[in-house]
C-alpha positions as CSV (number, residue, x, y, z in Angstrom):
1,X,7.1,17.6,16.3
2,X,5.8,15.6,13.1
3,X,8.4,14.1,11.4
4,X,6.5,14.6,7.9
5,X,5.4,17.6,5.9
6,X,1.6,18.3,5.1
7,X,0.0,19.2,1.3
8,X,-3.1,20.9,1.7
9,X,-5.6,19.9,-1.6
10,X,-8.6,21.8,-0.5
11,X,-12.0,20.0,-1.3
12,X,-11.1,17.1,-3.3
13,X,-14.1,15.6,-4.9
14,X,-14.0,11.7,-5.0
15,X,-15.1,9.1,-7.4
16,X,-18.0,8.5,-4.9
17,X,-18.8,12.1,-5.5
18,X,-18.9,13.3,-2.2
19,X,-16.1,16.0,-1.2
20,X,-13.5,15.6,0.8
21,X,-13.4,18.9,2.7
22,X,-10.3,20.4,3.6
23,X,-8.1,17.4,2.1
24,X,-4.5,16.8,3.4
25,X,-2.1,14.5,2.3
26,X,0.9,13.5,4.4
27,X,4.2,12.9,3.1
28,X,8.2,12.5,4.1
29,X,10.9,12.7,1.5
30,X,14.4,10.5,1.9
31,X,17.7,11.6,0.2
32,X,17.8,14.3,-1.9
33,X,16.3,15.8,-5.3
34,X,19.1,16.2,-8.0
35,X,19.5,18.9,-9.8
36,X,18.9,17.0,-13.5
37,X,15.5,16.3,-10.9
38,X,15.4,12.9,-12.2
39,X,16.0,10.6,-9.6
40,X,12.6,10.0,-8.0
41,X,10.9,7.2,-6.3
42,X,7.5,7.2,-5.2
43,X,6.8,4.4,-2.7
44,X,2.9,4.7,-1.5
45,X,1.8,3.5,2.1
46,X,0.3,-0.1,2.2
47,X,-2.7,-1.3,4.8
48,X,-2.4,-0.2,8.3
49,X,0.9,1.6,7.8
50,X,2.1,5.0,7.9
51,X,5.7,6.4,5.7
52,X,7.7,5.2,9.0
53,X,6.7,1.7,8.4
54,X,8.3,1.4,4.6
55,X,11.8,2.8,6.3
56,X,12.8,-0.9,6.4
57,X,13.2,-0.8,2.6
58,X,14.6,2.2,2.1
59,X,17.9,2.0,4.0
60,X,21.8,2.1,2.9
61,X,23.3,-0.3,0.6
62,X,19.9,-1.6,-0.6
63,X,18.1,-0.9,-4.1
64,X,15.6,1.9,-2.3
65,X,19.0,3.9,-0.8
66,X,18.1,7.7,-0.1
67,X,22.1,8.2,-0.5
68,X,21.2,8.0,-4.4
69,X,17.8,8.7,-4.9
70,X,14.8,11.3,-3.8
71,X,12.5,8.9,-2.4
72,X,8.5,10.6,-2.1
73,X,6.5,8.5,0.7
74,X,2.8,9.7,0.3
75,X,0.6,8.6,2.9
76,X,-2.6,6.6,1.8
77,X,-5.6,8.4,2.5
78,X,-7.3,7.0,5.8
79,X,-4.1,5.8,7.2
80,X,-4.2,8.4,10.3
81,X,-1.8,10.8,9.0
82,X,-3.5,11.5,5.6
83,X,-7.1,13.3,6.0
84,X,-9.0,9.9,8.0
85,X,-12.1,9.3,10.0
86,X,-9.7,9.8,13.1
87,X,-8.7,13.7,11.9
88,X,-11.0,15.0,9.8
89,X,-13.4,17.8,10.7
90,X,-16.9,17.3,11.6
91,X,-19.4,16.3,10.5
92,X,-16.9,14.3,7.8
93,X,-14.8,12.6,10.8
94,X,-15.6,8.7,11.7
95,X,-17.8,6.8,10.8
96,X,-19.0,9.5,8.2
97,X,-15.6,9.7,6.6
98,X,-16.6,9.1,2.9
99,X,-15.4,6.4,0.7
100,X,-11.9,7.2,-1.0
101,X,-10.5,4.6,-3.7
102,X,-7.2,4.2,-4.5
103,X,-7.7,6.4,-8.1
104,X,-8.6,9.1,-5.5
105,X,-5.2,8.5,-4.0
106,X,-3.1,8.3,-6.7
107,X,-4.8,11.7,-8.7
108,X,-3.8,13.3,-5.4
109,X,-0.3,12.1,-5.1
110,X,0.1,13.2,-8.7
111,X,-0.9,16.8,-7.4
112,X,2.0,16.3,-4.8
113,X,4.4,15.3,-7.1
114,X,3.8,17.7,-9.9
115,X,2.2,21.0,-8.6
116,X,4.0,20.8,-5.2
117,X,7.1,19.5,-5.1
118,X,7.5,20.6,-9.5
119,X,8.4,16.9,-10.6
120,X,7.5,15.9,-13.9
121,X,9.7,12.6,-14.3
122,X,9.4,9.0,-12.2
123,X,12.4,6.7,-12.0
124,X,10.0,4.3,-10.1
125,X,7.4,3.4,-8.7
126,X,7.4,0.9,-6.0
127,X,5.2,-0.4,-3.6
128,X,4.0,-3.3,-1.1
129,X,0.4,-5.0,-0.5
130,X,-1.9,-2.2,-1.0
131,X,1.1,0.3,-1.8
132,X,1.3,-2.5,-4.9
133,X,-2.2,-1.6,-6.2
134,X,-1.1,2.2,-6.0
135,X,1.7,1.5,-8.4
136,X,-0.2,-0.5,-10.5
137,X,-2.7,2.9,-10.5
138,X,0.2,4.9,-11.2
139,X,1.6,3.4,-14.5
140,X,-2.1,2.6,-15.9
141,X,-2.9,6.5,-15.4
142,X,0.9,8.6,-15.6
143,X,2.5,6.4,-17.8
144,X,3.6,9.2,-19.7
145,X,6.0,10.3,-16.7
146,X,6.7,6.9,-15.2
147,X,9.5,5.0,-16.4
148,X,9.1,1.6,-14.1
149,X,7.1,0.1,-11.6
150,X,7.8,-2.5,-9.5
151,X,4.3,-3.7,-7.9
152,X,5.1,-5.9,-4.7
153,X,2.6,-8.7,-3.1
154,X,-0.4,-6.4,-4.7
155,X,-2.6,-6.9,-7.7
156,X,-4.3,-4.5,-9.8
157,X,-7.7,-5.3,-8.9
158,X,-9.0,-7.1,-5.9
159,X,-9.9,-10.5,-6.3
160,X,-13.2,-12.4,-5.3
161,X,-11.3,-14.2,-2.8
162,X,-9.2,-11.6,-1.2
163,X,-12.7,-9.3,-1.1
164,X,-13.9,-12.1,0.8
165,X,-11.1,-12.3,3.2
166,X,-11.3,-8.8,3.8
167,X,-15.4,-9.2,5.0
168,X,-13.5,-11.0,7.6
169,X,-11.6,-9.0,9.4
170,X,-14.0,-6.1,8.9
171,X,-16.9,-8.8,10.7
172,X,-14.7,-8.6,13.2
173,X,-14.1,-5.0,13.6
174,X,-18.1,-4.1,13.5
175,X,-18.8,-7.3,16.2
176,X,-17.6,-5.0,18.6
177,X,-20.3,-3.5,19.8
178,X,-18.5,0.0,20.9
179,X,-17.8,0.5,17.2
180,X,-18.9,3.2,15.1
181,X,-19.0,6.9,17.0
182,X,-17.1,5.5,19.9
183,X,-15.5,7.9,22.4
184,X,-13.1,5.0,23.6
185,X,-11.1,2.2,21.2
186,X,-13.2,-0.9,20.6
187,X,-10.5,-3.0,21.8
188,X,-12.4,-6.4,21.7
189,X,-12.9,-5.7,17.9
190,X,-9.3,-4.7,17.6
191,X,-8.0,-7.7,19.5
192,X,-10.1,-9.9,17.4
193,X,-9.7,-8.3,13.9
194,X,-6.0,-9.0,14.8
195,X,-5.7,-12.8,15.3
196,X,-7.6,-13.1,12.1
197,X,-5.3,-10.8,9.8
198,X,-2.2,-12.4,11.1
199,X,-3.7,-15.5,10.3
200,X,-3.6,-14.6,6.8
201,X,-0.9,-12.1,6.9
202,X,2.3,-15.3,7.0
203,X,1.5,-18.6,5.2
204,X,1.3,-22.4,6.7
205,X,5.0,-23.3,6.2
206,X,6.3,-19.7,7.7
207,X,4.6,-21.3,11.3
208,X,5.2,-25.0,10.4
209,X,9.0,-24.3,9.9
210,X,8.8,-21.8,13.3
211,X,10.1,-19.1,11.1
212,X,8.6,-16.5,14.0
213,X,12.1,-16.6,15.9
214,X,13.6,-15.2,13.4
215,X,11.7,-12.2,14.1
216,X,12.1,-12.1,17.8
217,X,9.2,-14.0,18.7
218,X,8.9,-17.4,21.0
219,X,6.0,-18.9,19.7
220,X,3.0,-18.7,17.0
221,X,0.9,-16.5,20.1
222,X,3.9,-14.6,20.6
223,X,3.4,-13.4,17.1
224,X,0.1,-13.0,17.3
225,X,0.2,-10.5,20.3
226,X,2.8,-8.8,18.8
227,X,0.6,-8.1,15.7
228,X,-2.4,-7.5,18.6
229,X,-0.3,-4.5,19.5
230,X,0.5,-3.2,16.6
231,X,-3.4,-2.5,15.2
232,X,-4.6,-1.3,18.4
233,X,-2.1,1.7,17.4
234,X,-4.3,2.2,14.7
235,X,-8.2,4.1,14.9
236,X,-10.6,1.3,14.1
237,X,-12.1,4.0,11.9
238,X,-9.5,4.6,9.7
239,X,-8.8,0.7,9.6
240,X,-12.4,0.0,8.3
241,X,-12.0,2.9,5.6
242,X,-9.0,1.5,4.1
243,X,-10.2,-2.2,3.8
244,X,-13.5,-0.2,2.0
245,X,-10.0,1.1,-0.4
246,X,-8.6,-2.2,-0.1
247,X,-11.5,-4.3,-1.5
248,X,-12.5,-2.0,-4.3
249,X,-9.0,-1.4,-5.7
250,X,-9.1,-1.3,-9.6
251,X,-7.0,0.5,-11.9
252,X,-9.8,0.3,-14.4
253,X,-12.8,1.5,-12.4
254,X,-12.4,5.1,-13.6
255,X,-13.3,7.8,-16.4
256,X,-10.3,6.8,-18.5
257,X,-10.9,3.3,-18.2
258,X,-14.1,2.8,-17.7
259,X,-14.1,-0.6,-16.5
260,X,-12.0,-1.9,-19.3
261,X,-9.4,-3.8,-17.1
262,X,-7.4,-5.3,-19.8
263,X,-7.1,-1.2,-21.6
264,X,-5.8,-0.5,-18.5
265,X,-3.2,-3.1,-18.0
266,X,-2.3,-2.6,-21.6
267,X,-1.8,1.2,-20.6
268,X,0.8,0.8,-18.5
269,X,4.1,1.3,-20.9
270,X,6.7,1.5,-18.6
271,X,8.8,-1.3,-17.5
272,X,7.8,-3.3,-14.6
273,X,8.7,-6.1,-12.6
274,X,5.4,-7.4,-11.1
275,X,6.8,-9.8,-7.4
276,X,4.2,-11.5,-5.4
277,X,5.4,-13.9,-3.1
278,X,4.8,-17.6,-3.3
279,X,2.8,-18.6,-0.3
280,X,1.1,-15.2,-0.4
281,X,-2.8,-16.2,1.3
282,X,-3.9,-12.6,0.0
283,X,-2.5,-12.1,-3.5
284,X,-1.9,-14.7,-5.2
285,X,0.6,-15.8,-8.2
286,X,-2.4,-16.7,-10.6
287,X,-3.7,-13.1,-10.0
288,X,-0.7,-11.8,-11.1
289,X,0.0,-13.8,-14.2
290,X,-3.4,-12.9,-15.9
291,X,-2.5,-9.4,-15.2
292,X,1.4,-9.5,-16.7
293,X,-0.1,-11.5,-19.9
294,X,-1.6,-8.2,-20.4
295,X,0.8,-5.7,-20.0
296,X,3.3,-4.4,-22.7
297,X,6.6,-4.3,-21.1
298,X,6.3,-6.6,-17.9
299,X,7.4,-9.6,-16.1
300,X,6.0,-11.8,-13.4
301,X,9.3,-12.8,-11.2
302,X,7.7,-14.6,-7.8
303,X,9.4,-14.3,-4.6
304,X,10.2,-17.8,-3.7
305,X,9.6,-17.3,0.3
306,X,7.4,-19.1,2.8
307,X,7.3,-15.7,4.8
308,X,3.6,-15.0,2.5
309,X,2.5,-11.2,2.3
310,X,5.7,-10.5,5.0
311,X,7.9,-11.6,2.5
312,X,8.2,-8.0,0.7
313,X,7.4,-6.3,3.9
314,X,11.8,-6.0,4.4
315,X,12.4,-7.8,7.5
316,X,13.7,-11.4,6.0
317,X,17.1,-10.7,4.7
318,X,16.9,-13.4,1.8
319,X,13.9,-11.8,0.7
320,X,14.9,-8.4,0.6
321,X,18.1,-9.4,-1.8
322,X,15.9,-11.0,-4.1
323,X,13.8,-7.5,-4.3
324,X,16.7,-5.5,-4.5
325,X,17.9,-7.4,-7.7
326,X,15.0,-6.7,-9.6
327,X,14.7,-2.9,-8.1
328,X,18.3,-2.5,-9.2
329,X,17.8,-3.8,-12.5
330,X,14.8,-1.3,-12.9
331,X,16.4,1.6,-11.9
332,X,19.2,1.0,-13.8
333,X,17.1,1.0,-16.7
């Protein structure tokens, strides 16, 4: 049995202005809504991941603890669980699954949280990576209902450089010859889009300093094959639709602001805490300075880690106090 519940949009027209036929959004709540109905978190997926994979951040006697608060988990579009290339209907399923961005995203999880599940206040909201650019989305375009946001290892727009880093791993992906309308997995393109995101994914000192044992693993190729096996869970489909997400991420690039990426930074009222990591290889500190300069009520606090984009990912104890601080102190408002 799925562990998550289902919304059904209907046909969602996105920015690209193709439809989205018979849209679904996947979600999991944690804890419990209170009655006062003001003690919500929203915590969107981030690249590759599904709502299991942000349960590391969300457990007792941290910040994120579903003892206290109603925690909402929306699944990104394309993730496998939201509508994807690997589940929607034909003729919309692979390789003709039409581009989403991450505006699309967001004015759907809005739907969630206000015409399904009747929420019209937002302690929070938090996310990592690509989950980041999500809550950057959020308080440039519901800051009327969001009180905080705490945008972690993610920028609001996608750099040059990280575009570039992304053509990458999705030249790897498309190399594989089996790619496409494949019947089987292209697992050479898997295998090989792997060793180059994990590459990127933990920084120079994290291997120099052999930090890897601390998560279980013997060696740098250990490491690697353990990331090896965790994308070839993953439809090389849906993987190539978000990085299409990924790389155009940009809170402006829509009707309200029209491009304008400074209006929309300046948009977002509530309170945040903006945490990208220090040795972070895909979004860096600088990125997220020129962004806080522009926002109203915001500061840049930089996780001081050599763990890169892991560092927020909840699986380095040191790093995870760090974020809890600053979560706590944004929730207690």
């Amino acid at each position: 049995m799925p562990d998550h519940e289902i919304f059904e949009l209907g046909d969602v027209v996105l920015q690209s202005g193709l439809t989205l036929r018979q849209a679904k959004l996947a979600y999991k709540t944690y804890g419990k809504l209170a009655s006062s109905r003001d003690n919500v978190i929203v915590m969107p997926t981030f690249y590759g991941g599904q709502h299991t994979d942000t349960e590391p951040m969300m457990r007792a006697g941290r910040a994120l603890d579903p003892a206290r608060y109603f925690i909402v988990v929306p699944n990104m579009f394309g993730n496998g669980l939201s509508s994807s290339p690997s589940n929607a209907p034909p003729p919309f399923d692979r390789a003709a699954f039409p581009d989403v961005t991450l505006y699309d995203n967001v004015v759907c999880q809005h739907r969630l949280i206000t015409e399904h599940l009747g929420i019209d206040r937002i302690l929070l909201v938090v996310g990592y990576s690509m989950g980041a650019q999500q809550a950057y989305q959020w308080g440039a375009l519901y800051s009327d209902m969001v009180r905080a946001i705490a945008p972690l290892c993610g920028s609001a727009r996608t750099s040059p450089h990280n575009h570039l880093f992304l053509e990458g791993v999705k030249a790897a992906l498309l190399a594989d010859g089996a790619f496409g309308w494949y019947q089987t997995p292209p697992i050479k393109g898997l295998l090989a889009f792997s060793r180059v995101y994990a590459g990127w994914l933990l920084s120079q000192d994290f291997f120099r300093e052999g930090e890897y044992r601390k998560m279980g693993f013997a060696s740098v190729e250990d490491t690697v094959r353990f990331f090896e096996g965790y994308f070839r869970q993953r439809d090389a489909n849906d993987l190539l639709a978000m990085i299409w997400s990924w790389q155009h991420a940009d809170i402006s690039a829509n009707p309200q602001h029209k491009g304008d990426l400074a209006a929309a930074l300046g948009a977002i009222r509530a309170r945040a805490i903006v945490m990208p990591s220090t040795t972070d290889l895909y979004f860096r500190v600088r990125d997220n300075e020129l962004e806080v300069a522009q926002m109203p009520n915001a500061e840049l606090r930089p996780i001081p880690s050599i763990w890169g984009h892991v560092a927020a990912f909840g699986v380095n104890p040191p790093d995870d106090e760090f974020i809890d601080a600053a979560l706590r102190e944004l929730l207690a408002g």
